[in-house]
N, C-alpha and C positions, 0 to 999 in steps of 0.2 A: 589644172594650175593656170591662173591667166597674167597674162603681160609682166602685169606688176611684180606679183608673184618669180614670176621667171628671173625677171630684172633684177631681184633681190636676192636671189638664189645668186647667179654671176658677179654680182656687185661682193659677196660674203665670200664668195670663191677665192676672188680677186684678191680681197683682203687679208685673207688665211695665208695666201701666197706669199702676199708680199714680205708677211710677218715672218714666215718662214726662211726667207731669204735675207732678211736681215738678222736673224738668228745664227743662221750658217755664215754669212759674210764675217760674221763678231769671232766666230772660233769657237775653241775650249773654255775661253772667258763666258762666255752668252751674255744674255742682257737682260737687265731688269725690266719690268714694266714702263715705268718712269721712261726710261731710254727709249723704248720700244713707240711710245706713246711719242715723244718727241721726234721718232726717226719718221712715222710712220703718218701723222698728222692726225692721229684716229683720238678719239676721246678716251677717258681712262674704262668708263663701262665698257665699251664695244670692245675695246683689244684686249680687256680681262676677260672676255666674255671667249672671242675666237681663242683667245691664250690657252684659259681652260679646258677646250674643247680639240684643242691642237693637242693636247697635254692626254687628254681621255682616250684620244686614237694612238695613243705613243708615235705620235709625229714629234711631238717636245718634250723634253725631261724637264722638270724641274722638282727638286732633290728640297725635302720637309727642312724646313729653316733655312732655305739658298732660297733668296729673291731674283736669282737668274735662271733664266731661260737658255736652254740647250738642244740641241738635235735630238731625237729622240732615237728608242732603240727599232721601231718601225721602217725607219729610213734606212738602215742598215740590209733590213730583209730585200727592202724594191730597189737597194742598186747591188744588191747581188743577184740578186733576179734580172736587173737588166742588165747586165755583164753578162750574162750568158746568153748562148743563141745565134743569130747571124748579127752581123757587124762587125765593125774594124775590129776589138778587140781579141774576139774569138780566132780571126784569121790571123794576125800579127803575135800571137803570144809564141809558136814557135822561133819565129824570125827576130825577137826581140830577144831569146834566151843565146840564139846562137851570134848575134851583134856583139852581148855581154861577154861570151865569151871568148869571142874573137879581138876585140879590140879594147876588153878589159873597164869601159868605162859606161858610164851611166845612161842610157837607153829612154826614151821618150816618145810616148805615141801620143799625137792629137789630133783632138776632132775638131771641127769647125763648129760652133755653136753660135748662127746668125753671127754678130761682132766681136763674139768673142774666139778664144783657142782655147779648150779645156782638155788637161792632161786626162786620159782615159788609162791610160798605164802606164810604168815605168819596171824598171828594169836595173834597180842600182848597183854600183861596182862595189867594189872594195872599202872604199870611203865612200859613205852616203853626199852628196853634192847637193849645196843650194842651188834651189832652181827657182827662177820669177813664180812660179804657179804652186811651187809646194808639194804637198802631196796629191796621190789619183783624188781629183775630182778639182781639183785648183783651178781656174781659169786668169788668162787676161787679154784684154784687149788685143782686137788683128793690129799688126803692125808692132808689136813688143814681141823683141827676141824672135830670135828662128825660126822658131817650131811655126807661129804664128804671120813669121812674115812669109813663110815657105806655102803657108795657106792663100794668105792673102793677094802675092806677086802673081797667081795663074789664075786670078779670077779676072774675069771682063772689065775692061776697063772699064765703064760706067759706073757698074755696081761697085769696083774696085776706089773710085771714087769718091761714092757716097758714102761707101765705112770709112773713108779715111778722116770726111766730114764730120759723121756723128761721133767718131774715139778721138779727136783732135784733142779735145780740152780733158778726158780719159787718160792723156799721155800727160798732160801738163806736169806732172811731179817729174817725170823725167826730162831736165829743160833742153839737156842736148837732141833731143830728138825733137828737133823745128820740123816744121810742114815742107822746108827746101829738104833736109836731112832723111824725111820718112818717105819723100816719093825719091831721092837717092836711092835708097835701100833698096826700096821695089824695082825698081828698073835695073841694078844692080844683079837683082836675086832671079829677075826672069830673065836675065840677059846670060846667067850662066848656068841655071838651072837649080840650083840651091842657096840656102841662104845660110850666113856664119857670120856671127857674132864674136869677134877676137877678145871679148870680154870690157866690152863699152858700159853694160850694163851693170854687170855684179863684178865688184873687184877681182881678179884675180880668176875669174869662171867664162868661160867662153861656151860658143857650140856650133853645131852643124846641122842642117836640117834639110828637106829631101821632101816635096810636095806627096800626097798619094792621090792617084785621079782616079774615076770611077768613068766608061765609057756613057752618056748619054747623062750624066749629071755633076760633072766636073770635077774639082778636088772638092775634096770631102775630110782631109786631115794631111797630117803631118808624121816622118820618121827622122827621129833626128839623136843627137850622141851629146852629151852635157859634160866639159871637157875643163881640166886645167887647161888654163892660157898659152901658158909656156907649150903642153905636148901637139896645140896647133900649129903646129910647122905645115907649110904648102903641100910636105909630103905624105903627111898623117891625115890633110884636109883630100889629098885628093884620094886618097885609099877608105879612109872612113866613107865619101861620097861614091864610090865604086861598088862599094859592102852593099849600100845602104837602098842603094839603087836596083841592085841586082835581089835583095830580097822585096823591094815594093814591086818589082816586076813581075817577081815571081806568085805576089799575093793578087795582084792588080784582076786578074781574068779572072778570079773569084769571085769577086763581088758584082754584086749586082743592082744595075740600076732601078730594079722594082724594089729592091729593098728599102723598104720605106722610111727603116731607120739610121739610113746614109742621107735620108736625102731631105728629112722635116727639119731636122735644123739647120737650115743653108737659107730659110726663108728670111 
Protein backbone atom coordinates (compact mmCIF):
# COMPACT_ATOMS: atom_id res chain seq x y z
CA UNK A 1 0.00 0.00 0.00
CA UNK A 2 1.77 3.43 -0.77
CA UNK A 3 1.16 7.01 0.71
CA UNK A 4 -1.72 7.76 -1.11
CA UNK A 5 -3.31 4.75 -0.64
CA UNK A 6 -2.76 4.87 3.22
CA UNK A 7 -4.03 8.64 3.20
CA UNK A 8 -7.20 7.47 1.85
CA UNK A 9 -7.63 4.68 3.95
CA UNK A 10 -7.41 7.33 7.27
CA UNK A 11 -9.19 10.07 5.43
CA UNK A 12 -12.57 7.08 4.90
CA UNK A 13 -11.89 6.17 8.56
CA UNK A 14 -12.13 9.54 9.59
CA UNK A 15 -15.23 10.07 7.71
CA UNK A 16 -17.22 6.77 8.79
CA UNK A 17 -16.40 8.25 12.23
CA UNK A 18 -17.60 11.26 12.02
CA UNK A 19 -20.91 10.01 10.55
CA UNK A 20 -21.24 7.77 13.23
CA UNK A 21 -21.22 10.31 15.83
CA UNK A 22 -23.52 12.45 14.36
CA UNK A 23 -25.96 9.63 14.13
CA UNK A 24 -25.54 8.87 17.88
CA UNK A 25 -25.63 12.62 18.90
CA UNK A 26 -29.31 12.72 16.74
CA UNK A 27 -30.81 9.87 19.21
CA UNK A 28 -33.68 7.46 18.61
CA UNK A 29 -34.81 10.03 15.98
CA UNK A 30 -31.36 9.30 13.55
CA UNK A 31 -30.93 11.07 10.48
CA UNK A 32 -31.63 11.07 7.03
CA UNK A 33 -29.00 11.27 4.38
CA UNK A 34 -29.96 14.90 3.44
CA UNK A 35 -29.17 15.76 7.02
CA UNK A 36 -26.24 13.80 7.43
CA UNK A 37 -24.80 15.36 4.10
CA UNK A 38 -25.45 18.82 5.35
CA UNK A 39 -24.08 18.14 9.03
CA UNK A 40 -21.12 16.48 7.64
CA UNK A 41 -20.05 18.62 4.53
CA UNK A 42 -19.60 15.18 2.52
CA UNK A 43 -21.28 14.97 -1.00
CA UNK A 44 -24.34 12.83 -1.37
CA UNK A 45 -22.27 9.82 -3.10
CA UNK A 46 -19.57 9.51 -0.68
CA UNK A 47 -21.83 9.53 2.54
CA UNK A 48 -24.32 6.99 0.80
CA UNK A 49 -21.59 5.29 -0.06
CA UNK A 50 -19.80 4.99 3.98
CA UNK A 51 -23.70 5.09 4.93
CA UNK A 52 -24.19 1.82 3.18
CA UNK A 53 -21.24 0.27 4.37
CA UNK A 54 -21.78 1.59 8.09
CA UNK A 55 -25.22 -0.18 7.57
CA UNK A 56 -23.34 -3.66 6.01
CA UNK A 57 -21.07 -3.92 9.28
CA UNK A 58 -24.33 -3.23 11.47
CA UNK A 59 -22.53 -0.19 12.86
CA UNK A 60 -26.13 1.69 11.45
CA UNK A 61 -29.59 0.55 11.18
CA UNK A 62 -31.68 1.65 8.95
CA UNK A 63 -35.10 0.05 8.77
CA UNK A 64 -36.69 -0.74 4.68
CA UNK A 65 -38.93 2.46 4.08
CA UNK A 66 -37.17 4.78 7.06
CA UNK A 67 -34.83 7.29 5.48
CA UNK A 68 -33.21 7.60 8.83
CA UNK A 69 -30.05 6.46 10.00
CA UNK A 70 -29.62 4.86 13.50
CA UNK A 71 -27.08 3.01 15.75
CA UNK A 72 -26.73 -0.19 14.79
CA UNK A 73 -27.09 -3.46 16.68
CA UNK A 74 -23.06 -4.01 16.42
CA UNK A 75 -22.45 -1.05 18.78
CA UNK A 76 -24.31 -2.75 21.39
CA UNK A 77 -22.01 -5.87 21.34
CA UNK A 78 -18.37 -3.37 21.69
CA UNK A 79 -19.72 -1.41 24.61
CA UNK A 80 -20.76 -4.38 26.36
CA UNK A 81 -17.58 -5.85 25.55
CA UNK A 82 -15.98 -2.67 26.83
CA UNK A 83 -17.78 -2.48 29.97
CA UNK A 84 -16.14 -5.43 31.06
CA UNK A 85 -12.74 -5.89 32.22
CA UNK A 86 -10.44 -3.50 34.20
CA UNK A 87 -11.60 0.15 34.51
CA UNK A 88 -13.74 2.31 36.63
CA UNK A 89 -16.70 0.63 35.75
CA UNK A 90 -15.84 -2.86 36.89
CA UNK A 91 -14.44 -1.65 40.15
CA UNK A 92 -17.31 0.87 41.15
CA UNK A 93 -20.29 -1.27 40.31
CA UNK A 94 -20.32 -2.66 43.98
CA UNK A 95 -19.89 0.79 45.56
CA UNK A 96 -22.50 2.27 43.43
CA UNK A 97 -25.13 -0.44 44.55
CA UNK A 98 -24.38 0.16 48.06
CA UNK A 99 -24.56 4.43 47.74
CA UNK A 100 -28.15 3.51 46.22
CA UNK A 101 -28.89 1.86 48.99
CA UNK A 102 -27.75 3.88 51.58
CA UNK A 103 -28.77 7.05 50.63
CA UNK A 104 -31.76 5.94 48.38
CA UNK A 105 -30.99 8.42 45.46
CA UNK A 106 -29.60 8.30 41.98
CA UNK A 107 -25.78 7.31 41.69
CA UNK A 108 -23.49 8.56 38.84
CA UNK A 109 -20.05 7.48 37.76
CA UNK A 110 -17.94 9.40 35.27
CA UNK A 111 -15.11 9.26 33.12
CA UNK A 112 -13.22 11.82 31.79
CA UNK A 113 -13.18 11.67 28.10
CA UNK A 114 -10.46 14.40 26.94
CA UNK A 115 -13.30 17.65 27.31
CA UNK A 116 -15.65 15.87 27.85
CA UNK A 117 -17.49 13.89 31.21
CA UNK A 118 -19.37 10.82 29.97
CA UNK A 119 -21.76 8.90 32.36
CA UNK A 120 -20.26 5.19 32.37
CA UNK A 121 -22.93 4.07 34.80
CA UNK A 122 -25.58 4.95 36.98
CA UNK A 123 -27.44 3.69 39.51
CA UNK A 124 -31.20 4.93 39.76
CA UNK A 125 -33.36 5.34 42.98
CA UNK A 126 -36.75 4.99 43.10
CA UNK A 127 -37.85 7.83 40.75
CA UNK A 128 -35.55 7.77 37.72
CA UNK A 129 -34.03 11.47 37.82
CA UNK A 130 -33.08 13.85 34.86
CA UNK A 131 -29.67 14.13 34.64
CA UNK A 132 -27.52 16.82 32.01
CA UNK A 133 -26.03 13.43 30.32
CA UNK A 134 -29.08 11.10 30.14
CA UNK A 135 -28.39 7.86 29.88
CA UNK A 136 -24.91 5.41 30.26
CA UNK A 137 -22.96 6.61 27.58
CA UNK A 138 -24.31 10.59 27.62
CA UNK A 139 -21.62 13.00 27.75
CA UNK A 140 -20.96 16.89 28.30
CA UNK A 141 -18.70 19.23 28.51
CA UNK A 142 -15.85 19.53 31.70
CA UNK A 143 -17.23 22.37 33.67
CA UNK A 144 -21.23 21.41 33.46
CA UNK A 145 -22.69 20.11 36.48
CA UNK A 146 -20.75 18.14 39.15
CA UNK A 147 -19.80 15.09 38.09
CA UNK A 148 -17.80 17.01 35.39
CA UNK A 149 -16.63 19.78 37.35
CA UNK A 150 -15.47 17.31 40.11
CA UNK A 151 -13.18 16.13 37.01
CA UNK A 152 -12.13 19.18 35.96
CA UNK A 153 -11.24 21.28 39.54
CA UNK A 154 -8.16 18.66 40.30
CA UNK A 155 -6.61 18.89 36.97
CA UNK A 156 -3.37 21.20 36.58
CA UNK A 157 -4.04 24.37 36.21
CA UNK A 158 -2.69 24.97 32.76
CA UNK A 159 -4.26 22.09 31.11
CA UNK A 160 -7.31 23.05 33.54
CA UNK A 161 -7.30 26.11 31.51
CA UNK A 162 -7.23 25.23 28.12
CA UNK A 163 -10.51 23.03 28.41
CA UNK A 164 -12.04 25.80 29.79
CA UNK A 165 -11.04 27.60 26.61
CA UNK A 166 -11.96 25.20 24.03
CA UNK A 167 -15.81 24.26 26.02
CA UNK A 168 -16.32 28.12 26.64
CA UNK A 169 -18.65 28.62 23.69
CA UNK A 170 -19.83 24.43 24.35
CA UNK A 171 -21.42 26.22 27.50
CA UNK A 172 -23.02 29.16 25.57
CA UNK A 173 -26.81 27.73 25.83
CA UNK A 174 -26.35 27.78 29.50
CA UNK A 175 -25.85 31.81 29.82
CA UNK A 176 -25.43 31.73 33.63
CA UNK A 177 -22.47 30.04 33.43
CA UNK A 178 -20.11 33.23 32.35
CA UNK A 179 -16.23 32.48 32.24
CA UNK A 180 -16.20 34.82 35.79
CA UNK A 181 -19.03 31.96 37.04
CA UNK A 182 -17.12 28.70 35.79
CA UNK A 183 -13.70 29.46 37.18
CA UNK A 184 -15.86 30.36 40.52
CA UNK A 185 -17.02 26.94 40.49
CA UNK A 186 -13.58 25.43 40.17
CA UNK A 187 -11.96 27.10 42.70
CA UNK A 188 -14.80 26.65 44.73
CA UNK A 189 -14.82 22.74 44.10
CA UNK A 190 -11.02 22.39 44.82
CA UNK A 191 -11.03 24.44 47.66
CA UNK A 192 -13.42 22.13 49.43
CA UNK A 193 -13.07 18.95 47.80
CA UNK A 194 -16.32 18.32 45.90
CA UNK A 195 -18.45 19.82 43.75
CA UNK A 196 -22.58 20.38 44.19
CA UNK A 197 -24.87 21.76 42.20
CA UNK A 198 -27.98 23.20 44.30
CA UNK A 199 -29.97 22.71 41.16
CA UNK A 200 -28.80 25.99 38.93
CA UNK A 201 -28.91 23.86 36.11
CA UNK A 202 -32.01 21.49 35.85
CA UNK A 203 -34.96 22.95 37.76
CA UNK A 204 -35.75 21.51 40.83
CA UNK A 205 -32.58 18.70 40.42
CA UNK A 206 -29.40 19.29 42.08
CA UNK A 207 -26.12 17.05 43.00
CA UNK A 208 -22.97 16.07 44.53
CA UNK A 209 -19.96 14.93 43.08
CA UNK A 210 -16.57 13.56 44.58
CA UNK A 211 -13.23 13.53 42.14
CA UNK A 212 -11.69 9.71 41.61
CA UNK A 213 -7.71 10.03 41.29
CA UNK A 214 -5.59 7.36 39.92
CA UNK A 215 -1.84 7.50 41.52
CA UNK A 216 0.59 8.55 38.71
CA UNK A 217 -2.22 9.81 36.23
CA UNK A 218 -4.48 11.90 38.07
CA UNK A 219 -8.28 12.02 38.08
CA UNK A 220 -9.50 9.99 35.73
CA UNK A 221 -13.64 10.39 36.56
CA UNK A 222 -16.19 11.35 38.87
CA UNK A 223 -18.59 9.71 41.98
CA UNK A 224 -21.41 11.59 42.62
CA UNK A 225 -25.41 11.29 43.95
CA UNK A 226 -28.30 13.30 41.49
CA UNK A 227 -30.50 14.65 44.26
CA UNK A 228 -33.92 16.62 44.62
CA UNK A 229 -33.03 20.13 45.63
CA UNK A 230 -34.90 20.46 48.51
CA UNK A 231 -33.13 16.96 50.23
CA UNK A 232 -29.61 19.05 49.74
CA UNK A 233 -29.63 20.41 53.05
CA UNK A 234 -25.77 21.07 54.40
CA UNK A 235 -26.48 17.90 56.48
CA UNK A 236 -27.36 15.41 53.62
CA UNK A 237 -24.43 17.26 51.61
CA UNK A 238 -21.94 16.54 54.14
CA UNK A 239 -22.99 12.87 54.80
CA UNK A 240 -23.57 12.03 50.99
CA UNK A 241 -19.72 13.56 50.69
CA UNK A 242 -18.44 11.30 53.57
CA UNK A 243 -20.24 7.96 51.85
CA UNK A 244 -18.98 8.94 48.76
CA UNK A 245 -15.49 9.43 49.81
CA UNK A 246 -14.93 6.55 51.81
CA UNK A 247 -16.18 4.23 48.96
CA UNK A 248 -13.59 6.17 46.23
CA UNK A 249 -10.99 5.40 48.76
CA UNK A 250 -11.74 2.32 49.14
CA UNK A 251 -11.66 1.59 45.15
CA UNK A 252 -8.78 4.12 44.54
CA UNK A 253 -5.63 1.42 45.42
CA UNK A 254 -7.10 -0.63 42.80
CA UNK A 255 -6.45 0.93 39.87
CA UNK A 256 -3.84 1.17 38.17
CA UNK A 257 -1.93 3.63 36.45
CA UNK A 258 -0.75 1.22 33.57
CA UNK A 259 -4.05 0.72 32.96
CA UNK A 260 -4.19 2.07 29.71
CA UNK A 261 -7.77 2.55 29.70
CA UNK A 262 -7.85 5.02 32.58
CA UNK A 263 -5.60 6.89 31.04
CA UNK A 264 -5.95 7.28 26.71
CA UNK A 265 -8.81 9.36 27.28
CA UNK A 266 -7.33 12.19 29.53
CA UNK A 267 -5.20 13.02 26.20
Amino acid sequence: MNDAQGKNGVQLLDRAVMLLDLVADAGSDGLALKALCELSGLNKVTCHRILNSLVDHQLLHKAQGDKCYRLGTKLLIYGAKAAKGPGLRRHFQPALERLRQLTGETVMLMARDRDDSVCIDRYDSEFQMQTLTGSIGGSVPLGLGPGSLAILSFIDAEQQQAILERNFHRLQKWPSLTRDKLQLLVEQTAGRGYALDPGELLPGIGGVSVPIRVAGAGVVGSLGLTVLSPRLTPENVQRYVALMQEEVANVEPMLSPLDTRLRASMG
